[in-house]
C-alpha positions as CSV (number, residue, x, y, z in Angstrom):
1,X,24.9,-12.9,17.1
2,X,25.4,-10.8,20.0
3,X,23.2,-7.2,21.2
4,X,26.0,-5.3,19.1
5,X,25.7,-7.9,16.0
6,X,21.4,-7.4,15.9
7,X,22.1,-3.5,16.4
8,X,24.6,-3.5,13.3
9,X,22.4,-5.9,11.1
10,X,19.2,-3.8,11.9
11,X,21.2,-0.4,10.7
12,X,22.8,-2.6,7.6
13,X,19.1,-3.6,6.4
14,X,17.8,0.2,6.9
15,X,20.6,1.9,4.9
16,X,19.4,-0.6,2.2
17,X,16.9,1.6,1.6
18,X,19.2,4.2,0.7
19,X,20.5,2.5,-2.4
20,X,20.1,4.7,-5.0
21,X,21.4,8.0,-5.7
22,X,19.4,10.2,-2.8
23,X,16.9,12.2,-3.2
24,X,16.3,15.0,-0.6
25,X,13.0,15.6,1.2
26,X,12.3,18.5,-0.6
27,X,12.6,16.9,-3.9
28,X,10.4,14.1,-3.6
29,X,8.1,16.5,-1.7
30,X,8.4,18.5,-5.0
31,X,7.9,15.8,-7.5
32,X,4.8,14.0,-5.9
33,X,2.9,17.1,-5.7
34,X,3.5,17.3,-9.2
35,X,2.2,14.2,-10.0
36,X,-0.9,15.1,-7.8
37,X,-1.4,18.1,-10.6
38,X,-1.3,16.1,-13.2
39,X,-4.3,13.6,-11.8
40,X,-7.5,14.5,-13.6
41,X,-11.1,14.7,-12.0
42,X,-12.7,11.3,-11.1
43,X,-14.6,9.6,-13.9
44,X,-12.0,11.1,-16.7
45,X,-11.0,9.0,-19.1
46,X,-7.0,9.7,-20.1
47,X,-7.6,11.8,-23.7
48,X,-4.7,10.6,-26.3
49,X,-6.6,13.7,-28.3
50,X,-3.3,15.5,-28.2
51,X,-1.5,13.2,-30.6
52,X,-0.1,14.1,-33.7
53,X,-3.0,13.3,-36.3
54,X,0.0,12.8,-38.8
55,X,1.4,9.7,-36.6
56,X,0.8,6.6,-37.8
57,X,-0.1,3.5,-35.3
58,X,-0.4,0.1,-35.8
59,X,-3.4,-0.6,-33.9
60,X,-5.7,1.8,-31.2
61,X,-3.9,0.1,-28.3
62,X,-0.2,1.0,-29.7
63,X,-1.9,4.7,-29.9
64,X,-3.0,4.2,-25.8
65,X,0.4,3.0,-25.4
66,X,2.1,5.7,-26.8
67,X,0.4,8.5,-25.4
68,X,0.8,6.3,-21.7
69,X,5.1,6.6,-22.6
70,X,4.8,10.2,-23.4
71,X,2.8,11.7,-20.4
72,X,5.4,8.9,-18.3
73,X,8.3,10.6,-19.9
74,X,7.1,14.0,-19.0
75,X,7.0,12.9,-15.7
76,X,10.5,11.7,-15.1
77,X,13.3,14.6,-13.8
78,X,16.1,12.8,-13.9
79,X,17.3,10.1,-16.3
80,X,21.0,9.3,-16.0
81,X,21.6,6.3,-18.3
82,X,19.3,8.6,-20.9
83,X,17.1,5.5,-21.2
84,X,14.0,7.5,-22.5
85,X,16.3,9.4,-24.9
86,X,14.8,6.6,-27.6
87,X,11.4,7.1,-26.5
88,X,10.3,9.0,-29.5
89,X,7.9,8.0,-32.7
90,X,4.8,5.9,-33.0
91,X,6.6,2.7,-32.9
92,X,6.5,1.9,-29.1
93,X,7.8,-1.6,-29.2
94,X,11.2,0.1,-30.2
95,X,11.5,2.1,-26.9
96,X,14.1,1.2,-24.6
97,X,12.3,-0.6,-21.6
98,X,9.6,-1.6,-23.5
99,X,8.7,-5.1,-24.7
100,X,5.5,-6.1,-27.0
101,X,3.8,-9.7,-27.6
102,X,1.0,-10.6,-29.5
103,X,-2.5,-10.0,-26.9
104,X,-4.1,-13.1,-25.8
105,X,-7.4,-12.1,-27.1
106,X,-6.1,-11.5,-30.7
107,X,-2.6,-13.1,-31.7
108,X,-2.1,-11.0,-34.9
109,X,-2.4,-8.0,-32.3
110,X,0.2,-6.7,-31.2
111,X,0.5,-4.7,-28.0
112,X,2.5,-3.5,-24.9
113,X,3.1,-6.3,-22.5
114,X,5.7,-5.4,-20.5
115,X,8.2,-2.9,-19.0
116,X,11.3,-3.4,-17.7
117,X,13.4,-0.6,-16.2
118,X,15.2,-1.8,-13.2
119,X,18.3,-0.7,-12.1
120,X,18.1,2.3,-14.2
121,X,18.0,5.2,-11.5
122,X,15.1,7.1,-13.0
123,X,13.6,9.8,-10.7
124,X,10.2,10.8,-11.6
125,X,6.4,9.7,-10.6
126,X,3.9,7.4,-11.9
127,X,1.3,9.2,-14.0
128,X,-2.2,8.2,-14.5
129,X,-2.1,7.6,-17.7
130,X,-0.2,4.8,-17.1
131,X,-3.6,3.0,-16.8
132,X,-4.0,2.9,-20.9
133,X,-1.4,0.1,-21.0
134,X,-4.6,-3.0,-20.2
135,X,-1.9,-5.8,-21.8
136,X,0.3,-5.0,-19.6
137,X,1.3,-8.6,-17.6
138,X,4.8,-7.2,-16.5
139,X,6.3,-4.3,-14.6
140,X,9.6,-4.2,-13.2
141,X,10.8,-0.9,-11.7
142,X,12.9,-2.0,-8.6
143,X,16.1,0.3,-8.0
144,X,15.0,4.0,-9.2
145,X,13.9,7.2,-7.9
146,X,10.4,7.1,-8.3
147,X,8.0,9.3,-6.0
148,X,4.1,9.7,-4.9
149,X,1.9,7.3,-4.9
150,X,0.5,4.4,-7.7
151,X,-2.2,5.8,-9.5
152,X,-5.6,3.9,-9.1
153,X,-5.7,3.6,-12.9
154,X,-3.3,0.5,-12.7
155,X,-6.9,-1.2,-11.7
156,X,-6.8,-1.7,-15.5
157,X,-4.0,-3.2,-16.0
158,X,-6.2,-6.5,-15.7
159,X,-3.8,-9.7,-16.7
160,X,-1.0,-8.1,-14.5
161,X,1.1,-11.2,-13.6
162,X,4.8,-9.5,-12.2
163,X,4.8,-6.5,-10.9
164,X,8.1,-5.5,-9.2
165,X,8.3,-1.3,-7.7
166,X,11.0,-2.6,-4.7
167,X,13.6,0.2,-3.6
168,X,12.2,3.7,-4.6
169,X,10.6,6.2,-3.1
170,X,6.9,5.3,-3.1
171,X,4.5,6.6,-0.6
172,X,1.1,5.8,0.5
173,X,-1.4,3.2,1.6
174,X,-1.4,-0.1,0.5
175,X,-1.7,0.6,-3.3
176,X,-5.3,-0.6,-3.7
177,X,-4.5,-1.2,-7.2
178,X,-3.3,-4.2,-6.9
179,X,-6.7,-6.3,-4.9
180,X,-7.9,-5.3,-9.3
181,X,-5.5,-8.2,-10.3
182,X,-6.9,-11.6,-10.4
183,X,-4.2,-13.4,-12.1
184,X,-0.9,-11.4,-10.4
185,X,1.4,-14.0,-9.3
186,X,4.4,-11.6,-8.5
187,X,4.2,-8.6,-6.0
188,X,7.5,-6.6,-4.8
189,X,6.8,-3.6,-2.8
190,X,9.5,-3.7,0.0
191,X,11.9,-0.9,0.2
192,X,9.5,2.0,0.2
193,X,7.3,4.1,2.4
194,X,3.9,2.2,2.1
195,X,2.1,2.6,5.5
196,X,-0.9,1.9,7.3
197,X,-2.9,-1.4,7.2
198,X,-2.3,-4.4,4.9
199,X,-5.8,-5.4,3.7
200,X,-6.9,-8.7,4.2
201,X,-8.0,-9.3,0.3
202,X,-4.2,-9.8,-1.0
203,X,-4.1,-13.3,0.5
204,X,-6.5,-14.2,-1.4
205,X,-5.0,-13.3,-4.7
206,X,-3.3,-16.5,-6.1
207,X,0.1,-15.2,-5.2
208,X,3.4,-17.5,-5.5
209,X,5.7,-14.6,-3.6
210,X,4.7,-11.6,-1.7
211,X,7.5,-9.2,-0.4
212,X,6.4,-6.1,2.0
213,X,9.3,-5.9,3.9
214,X,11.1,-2.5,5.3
215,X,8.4,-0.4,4.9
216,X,5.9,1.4,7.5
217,X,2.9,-0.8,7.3
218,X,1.4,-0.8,10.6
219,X,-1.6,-2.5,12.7
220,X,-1.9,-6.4,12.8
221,X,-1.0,-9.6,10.6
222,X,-4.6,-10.5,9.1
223,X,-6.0,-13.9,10.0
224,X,-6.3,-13.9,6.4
225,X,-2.8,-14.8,6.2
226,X,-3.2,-18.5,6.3
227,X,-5.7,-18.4,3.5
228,X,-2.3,-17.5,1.0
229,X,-1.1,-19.2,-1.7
230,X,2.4,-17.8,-1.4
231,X,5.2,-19.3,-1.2
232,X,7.4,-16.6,0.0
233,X,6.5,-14.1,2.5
234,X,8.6,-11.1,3.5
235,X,6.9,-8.8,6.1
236,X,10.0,-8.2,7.7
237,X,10.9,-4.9,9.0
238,X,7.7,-2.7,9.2
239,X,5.7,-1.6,12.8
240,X,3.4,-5.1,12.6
241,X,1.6,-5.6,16.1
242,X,-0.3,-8.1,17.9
243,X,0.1,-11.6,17.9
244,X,1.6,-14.3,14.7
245,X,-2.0,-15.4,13.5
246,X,-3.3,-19.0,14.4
247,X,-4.5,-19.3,10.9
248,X,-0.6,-19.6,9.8
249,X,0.1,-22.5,10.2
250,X,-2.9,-23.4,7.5
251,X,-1.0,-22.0,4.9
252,X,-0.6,-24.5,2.2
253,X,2.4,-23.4,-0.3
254,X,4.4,-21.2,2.4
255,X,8.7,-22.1,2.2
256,X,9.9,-18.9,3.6
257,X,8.3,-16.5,6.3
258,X,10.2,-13.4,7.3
259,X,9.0,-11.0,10.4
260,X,11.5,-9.9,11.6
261,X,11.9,-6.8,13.0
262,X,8.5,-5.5,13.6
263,X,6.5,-4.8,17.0
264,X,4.8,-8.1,17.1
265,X,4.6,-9.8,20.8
266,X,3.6,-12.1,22.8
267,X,4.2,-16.2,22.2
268,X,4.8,-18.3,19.2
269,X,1.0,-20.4,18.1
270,X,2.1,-23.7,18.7
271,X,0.0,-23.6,15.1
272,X,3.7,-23.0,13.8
273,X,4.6,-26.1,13.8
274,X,2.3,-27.4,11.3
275,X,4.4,-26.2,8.8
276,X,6.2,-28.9,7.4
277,X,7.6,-27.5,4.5
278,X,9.0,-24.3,5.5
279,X,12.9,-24.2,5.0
280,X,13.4,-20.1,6.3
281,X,11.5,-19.2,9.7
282,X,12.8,-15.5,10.5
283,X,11.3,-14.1,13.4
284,X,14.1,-12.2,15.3
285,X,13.8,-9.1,17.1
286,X,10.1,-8.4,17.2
287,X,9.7,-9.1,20.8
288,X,8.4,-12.4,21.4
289,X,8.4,-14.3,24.9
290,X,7.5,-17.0,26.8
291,X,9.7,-20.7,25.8
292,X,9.7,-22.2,22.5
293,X,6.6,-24.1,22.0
294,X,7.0,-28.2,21.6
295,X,5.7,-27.9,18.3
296,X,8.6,-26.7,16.7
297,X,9.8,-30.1,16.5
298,X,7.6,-30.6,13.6
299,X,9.6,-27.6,11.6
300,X,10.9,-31.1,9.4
301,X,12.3,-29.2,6.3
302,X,13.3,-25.8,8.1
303,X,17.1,-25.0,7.0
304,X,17.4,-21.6,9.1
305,X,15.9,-20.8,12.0
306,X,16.4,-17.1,13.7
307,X,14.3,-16.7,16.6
308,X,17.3,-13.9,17.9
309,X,16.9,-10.7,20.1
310,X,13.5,-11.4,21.6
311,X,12.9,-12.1,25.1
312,X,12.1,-15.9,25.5
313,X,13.0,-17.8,28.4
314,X,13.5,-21.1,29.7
315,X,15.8,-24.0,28.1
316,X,16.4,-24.7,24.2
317,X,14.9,-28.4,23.8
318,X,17.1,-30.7,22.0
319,X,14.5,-31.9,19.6
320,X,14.9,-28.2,17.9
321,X,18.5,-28.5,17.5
322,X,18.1,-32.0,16.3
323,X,15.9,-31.0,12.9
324,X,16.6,-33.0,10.6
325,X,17.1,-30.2,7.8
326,X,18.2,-27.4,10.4
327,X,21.7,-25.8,9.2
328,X,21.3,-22.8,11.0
329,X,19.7,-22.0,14.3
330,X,20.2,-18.1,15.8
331,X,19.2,-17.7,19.3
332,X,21.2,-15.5,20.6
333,X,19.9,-12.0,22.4
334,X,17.3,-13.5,24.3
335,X,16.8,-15.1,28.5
336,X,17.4,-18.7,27.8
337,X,19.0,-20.5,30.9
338,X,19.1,-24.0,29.5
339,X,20.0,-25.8,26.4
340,X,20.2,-29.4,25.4
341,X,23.6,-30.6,24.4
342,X,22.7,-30.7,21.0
343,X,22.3,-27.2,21.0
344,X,25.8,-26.3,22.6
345,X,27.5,-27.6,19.5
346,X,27.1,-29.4,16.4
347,X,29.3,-30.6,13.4
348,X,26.0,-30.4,11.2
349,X,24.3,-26.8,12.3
350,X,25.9,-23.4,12.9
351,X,24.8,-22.5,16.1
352,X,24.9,-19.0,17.8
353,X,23.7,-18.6,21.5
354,X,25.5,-15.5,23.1
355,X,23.8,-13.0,24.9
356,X,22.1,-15.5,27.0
357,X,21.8,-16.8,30.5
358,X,23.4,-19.7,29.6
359,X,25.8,-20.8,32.4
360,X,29.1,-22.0,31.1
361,X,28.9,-20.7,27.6
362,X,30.8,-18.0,26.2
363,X,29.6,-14.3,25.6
364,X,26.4,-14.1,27.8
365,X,24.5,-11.7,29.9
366,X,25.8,-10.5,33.4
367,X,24.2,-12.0,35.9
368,X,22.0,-9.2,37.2
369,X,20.7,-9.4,33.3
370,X,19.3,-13.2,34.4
371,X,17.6,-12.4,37.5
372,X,14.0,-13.5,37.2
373,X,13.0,-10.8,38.9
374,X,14.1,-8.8,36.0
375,X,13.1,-11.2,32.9
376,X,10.1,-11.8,34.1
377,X,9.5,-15.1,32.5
378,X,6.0,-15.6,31.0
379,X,3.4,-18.5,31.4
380,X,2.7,-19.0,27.5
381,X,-0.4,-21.0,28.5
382,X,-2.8,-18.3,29.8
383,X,-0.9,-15.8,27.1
384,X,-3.3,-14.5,24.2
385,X,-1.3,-15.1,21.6
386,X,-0.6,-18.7,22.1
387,X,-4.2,-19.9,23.5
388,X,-5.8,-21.6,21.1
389,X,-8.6,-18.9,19.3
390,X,-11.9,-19.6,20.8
391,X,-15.1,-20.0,18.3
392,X,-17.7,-19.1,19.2
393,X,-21.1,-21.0,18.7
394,X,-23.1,-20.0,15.3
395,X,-26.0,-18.1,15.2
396,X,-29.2,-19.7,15.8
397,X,-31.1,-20.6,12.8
398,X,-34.0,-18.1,11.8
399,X,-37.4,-19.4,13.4
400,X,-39.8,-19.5,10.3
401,X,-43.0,-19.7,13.0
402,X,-45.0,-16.7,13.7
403,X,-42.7,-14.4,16.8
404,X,-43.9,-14.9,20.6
405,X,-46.1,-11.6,21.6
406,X,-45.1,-8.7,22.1
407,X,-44.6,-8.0,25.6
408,X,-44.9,-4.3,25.0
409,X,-48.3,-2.7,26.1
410,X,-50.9,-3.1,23.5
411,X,-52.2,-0.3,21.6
412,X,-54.6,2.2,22.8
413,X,-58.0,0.5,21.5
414,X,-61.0,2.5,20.8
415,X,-63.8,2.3,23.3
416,X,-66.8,1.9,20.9
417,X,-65.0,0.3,18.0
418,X,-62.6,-2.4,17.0
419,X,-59.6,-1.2,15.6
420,X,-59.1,-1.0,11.8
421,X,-56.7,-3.2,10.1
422,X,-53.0,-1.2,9.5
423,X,-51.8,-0.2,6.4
424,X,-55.5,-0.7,4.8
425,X,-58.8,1.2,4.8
426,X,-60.9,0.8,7.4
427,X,-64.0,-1.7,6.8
428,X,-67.5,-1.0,5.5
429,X,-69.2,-0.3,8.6
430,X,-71.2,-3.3,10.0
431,X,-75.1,-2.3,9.6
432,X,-75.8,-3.8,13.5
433,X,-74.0,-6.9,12.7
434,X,-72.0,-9.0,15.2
435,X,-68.9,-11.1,14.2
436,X,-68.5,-13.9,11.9
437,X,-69.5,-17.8,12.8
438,X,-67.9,-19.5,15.1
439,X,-66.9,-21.9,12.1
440,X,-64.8,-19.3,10.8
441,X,-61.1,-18.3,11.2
442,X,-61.3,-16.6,14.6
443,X,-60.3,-12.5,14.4
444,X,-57.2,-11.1,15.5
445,X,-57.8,-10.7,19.4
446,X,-55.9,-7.9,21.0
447,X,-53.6,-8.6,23.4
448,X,-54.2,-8.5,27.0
449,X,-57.6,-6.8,25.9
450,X,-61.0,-8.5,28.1
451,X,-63.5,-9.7,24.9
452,X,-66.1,-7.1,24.6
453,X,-69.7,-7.5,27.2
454,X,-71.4,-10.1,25.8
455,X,-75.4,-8.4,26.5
456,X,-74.0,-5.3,25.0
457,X,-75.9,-3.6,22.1
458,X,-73.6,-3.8,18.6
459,X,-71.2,-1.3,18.3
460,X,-72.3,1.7,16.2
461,X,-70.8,2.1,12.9
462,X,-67.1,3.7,13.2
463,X,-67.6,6.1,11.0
464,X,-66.7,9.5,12.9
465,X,-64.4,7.8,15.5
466,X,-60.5,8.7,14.4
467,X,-58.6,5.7,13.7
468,X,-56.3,4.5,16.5
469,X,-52.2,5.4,16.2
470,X,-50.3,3.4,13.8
471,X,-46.8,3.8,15.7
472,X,-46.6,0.3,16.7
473,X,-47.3,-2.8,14.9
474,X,-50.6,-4.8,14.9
475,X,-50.3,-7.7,18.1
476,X,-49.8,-11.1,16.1
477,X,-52.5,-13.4,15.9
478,X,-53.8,-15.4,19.1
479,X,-53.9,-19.3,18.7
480,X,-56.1,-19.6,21.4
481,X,-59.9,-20.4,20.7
482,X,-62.4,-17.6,20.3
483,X,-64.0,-16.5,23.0
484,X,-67.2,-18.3,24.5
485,X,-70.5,-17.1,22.9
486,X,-73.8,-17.0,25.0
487,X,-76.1,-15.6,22.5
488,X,-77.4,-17.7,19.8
489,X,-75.4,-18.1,16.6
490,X,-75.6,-14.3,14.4
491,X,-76.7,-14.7,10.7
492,X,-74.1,-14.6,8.2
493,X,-71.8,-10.9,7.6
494,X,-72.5,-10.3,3.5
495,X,-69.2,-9.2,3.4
496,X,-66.0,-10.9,5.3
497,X,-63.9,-8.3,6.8
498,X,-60.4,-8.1,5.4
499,X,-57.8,-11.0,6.9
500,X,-54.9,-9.5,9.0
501,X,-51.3,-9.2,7.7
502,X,-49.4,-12.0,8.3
503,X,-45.9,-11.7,9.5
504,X,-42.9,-11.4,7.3
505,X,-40.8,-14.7,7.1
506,X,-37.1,-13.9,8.0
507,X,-35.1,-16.3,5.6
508,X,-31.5,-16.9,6.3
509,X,-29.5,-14.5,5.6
510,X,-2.6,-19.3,-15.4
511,X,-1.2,-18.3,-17.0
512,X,2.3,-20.8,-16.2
513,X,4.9,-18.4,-16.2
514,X,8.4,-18.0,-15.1
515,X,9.9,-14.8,-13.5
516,X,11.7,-12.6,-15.9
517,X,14.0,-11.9,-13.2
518,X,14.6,-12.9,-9.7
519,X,13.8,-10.3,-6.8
520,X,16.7,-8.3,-5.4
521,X,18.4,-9.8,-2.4
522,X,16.3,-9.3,0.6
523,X,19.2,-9.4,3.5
524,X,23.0,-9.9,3.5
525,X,23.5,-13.8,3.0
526,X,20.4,-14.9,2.3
């Protein structure tokens, strides 16, 4: 695939988007906004006071159901196949689209489980009220018309399994809906206008295929990726940065990876090769460089291969080109000056090289294309991407002995008085009584403060003098030994004076299930 080939196959996949009968800007401006009126306050619940008291339901959850499907079908402006056109009486299960089982929790209940309305060119929004359908386990939409955003109150939808909203006209951030579900298997968002950041909690929802591609999500891949259960991963065609995560190549499950097309950099994690069981690794044209890392070689089950219009130099080894799965291998588009000849041709793989530096093959760059000066090859070994992540050392554990002093200056202490405890009364004033025995627990000894005269009279009773400032705490106690006494032992205090504080201890801080239906193609040929 040559510069003209990526540029034709990059337009090809964007028109994709266009599938459906357009809308213009002004109608889906026009149509979310009035799905915005329609939200109600936070903390609402959705009423279904306006139905007919003369209906009859079979249950309170075909009544939620039923007044879910009306406000919906208020909400849709254009309905070509007249799909809806059914969508009238209590008896929801007969709608078009809609599909009821018995619930888990009660199997002579019967309730709404799922919706299917693909391919059906619908144009409307997605109405709150959407969120009284809590049986719901499936939700395909994929090929419509369908504008705003999707409502919060799908949060409820609690045993969602497949949901499927690919190719409409959905706008947003990530729908943060979907981090409610914890047994979703099945998520399709690709072919909309989602932007902004992908949160890190959807890898680790117990996902078997994840599809985000051709959308605007932006910022980096989460290390969070490699946590994933999926399968298949499509993150193809958004504005992705940074570097391919180290934590890839722990992913367990993963058989296809798609990210191509995005603004990632950099070089490949040599990580990547520790996935043994991927058959699809599609990484063209999201500007990667350096050479291909040796640890490709242990890509055993990997059927196609696409590392196309990036910038990566040096020489194709043969090991790559020797796979023992490979069928196809894309390197075209990029500074290559070597290959093994393995890689020139083979009766067993389609190979495509052009638009490379590769001297004797067909279709390559002119030769002022080639000129290091201008490819600028990279060393991938002091490159961030590819340098192993470094860890830093843990924490220290908490010390559970009483803190070092404090090195800031003591306290002002009071000239003719010891300072009262913090936090507690002062003391009964001692009636000319000096301190405890020396057999005692020795006193709390201020820091850095000289012990009092020794042939001084006893202090008089503190009992006008202010108490000192409280802005700092009291200096932790002193394990050194009292100081010396020259006078002979004092009688006994009737009264002990109250123990100091003692320092806070810092502690340490199935559902088995088949798809209904298989996604829509994600590229041309695959």
């Amino acid at each position: 695939m040559n510069f003209l080939g990526c540029l034709l196959f990059l337009l090809l996949i964007a028109s994709f988007s266009t599938f459906s009968n357009a809308l213009t800007d002004s109608e889906v401006a026009y149509i979310a906004h009035r799905q915005l009126l329609t939200f109600e306050e936070s903390g609402k619940d959705q009423s279904n006071n306006n139905v007919d008291p003369n209906l009859k339901f079979e249950n309170s959850r075909i009544k939620n159901a039923y007044t879910a499907l009306q406000a919906w079908k208020k909400g849709i402006y254009s309905d070509p196949f007249n799909v809806t056109a059914t969508w009238v009486g209590p008896d929801v299960c007969k709608y078009t689209g809609i599909y009821c089982a018995p619930t888990l929790d009660d199997p002579k209940l019967n309730v709404v489980a799922g919706i299917d309305l693909n391919h059906q060119d619908i144009a409307g929004y997605l109405p709150q009220e959407l969120g009284l359908l809590t049986d719901l386990a499936l939700f395909h939409l994929n090929s419509n018309r369908f504008c705003g955003i999707i409502p919060m109150s799908f949060c409820n939808m609690s045993i969602m399994f497949e949901f499927d909203v690919s190719n409409n006209r959905l706008v947003g951030p990530f729908p943060r809906a979907l981090l409610c579900w914890k047994e979703i298997k099945f998520v399709d968002i690709r072919f909309n206008n989602f932007e902004g950041c992908v949160p890190p909690e959807i890898f680790g929802r117990p996902l078997d295929a994840l599809f985000l591609n051709n959308n605007r999500f932006s910022c980096s891949i989460p290390p969070s990726l490699g946590n994933s259960t999926v399968s298949v991963v499509t993150m193809a065609y958004n504005n992705f940065s940074g570097c391919i995560p180290h934590t890839i190549g722990m992913m367990p499950n993963i058989e296809e990876i798609m990210l191509a097309g995005n603004s990632l950099g950099g070089c490949f994690p040599s990580e990547i090769g520790n996935l043994r069981n991927v058959t699809v690794l599609d990484v063209s044209g999201s500007g990667f460089v350096g050479s291909i890392p040796p640890s490709f070689a242990g890509l055993k089950s990997v059927e196609m291969l696409d590392i196309s219009c990036n910038r990566m130099t040096g020489s194709v080894p043969e090991e790559i080109c020797k796979l023992p799965a490979l069928k196809n291998f894309t390197f075209a588009s990029n500074f290559f000056n070597g290959a093994a000849p393995a890689c020139k041709s083979s009766k067993d793989v389609v190979i495509d090289d052009g638009n490379n530096c590769l001297a004797g093959r067909p279709l390559q760059k002119p030769p002022k294309d080639c000129d290091p000066k201008v490819v600028k090859p990279v060393d991938c070994s002091k490159d961030v991407c590819s340098a192993a992540p470094v860890h830093s050392p843990p924490p220290p554990a908490p010390v559970h002995s009483p803190p070092p002093p404090v090195q800031s200056p003591p306290p002002p202490a009071p000239v003719h008085s010891p300072p009262p405890p913090v936090q507690s009364p002062p003391p009964p004033a001692p009636v000319h009584s000096p301190p405890p025995p020396v057999h005692s627990p020795p006193p709390p000894a201020p820091v850095h403060s000289p012990p009092p005269p020794v042939h001084s009279p006893p202090p008089p009773a503190p009992v006008y003098s202010p108490p000192p400032p409280v802005h700092s705490p009291p200096p932790p106690p002193v394990q050194s030994p009292p100081p010396p006494v020259h006078s002979p032992p004092p009688p006994v205090v009737q009264k002990p004076p109250p123990k100091p504080e003692q320092p806070d201890v810092v502690l340490p801080p199935n559902l088995g299930y088949q798809y209904s239906s298989p996604p829509p193609p994600l590229f041309p040929g695959y």
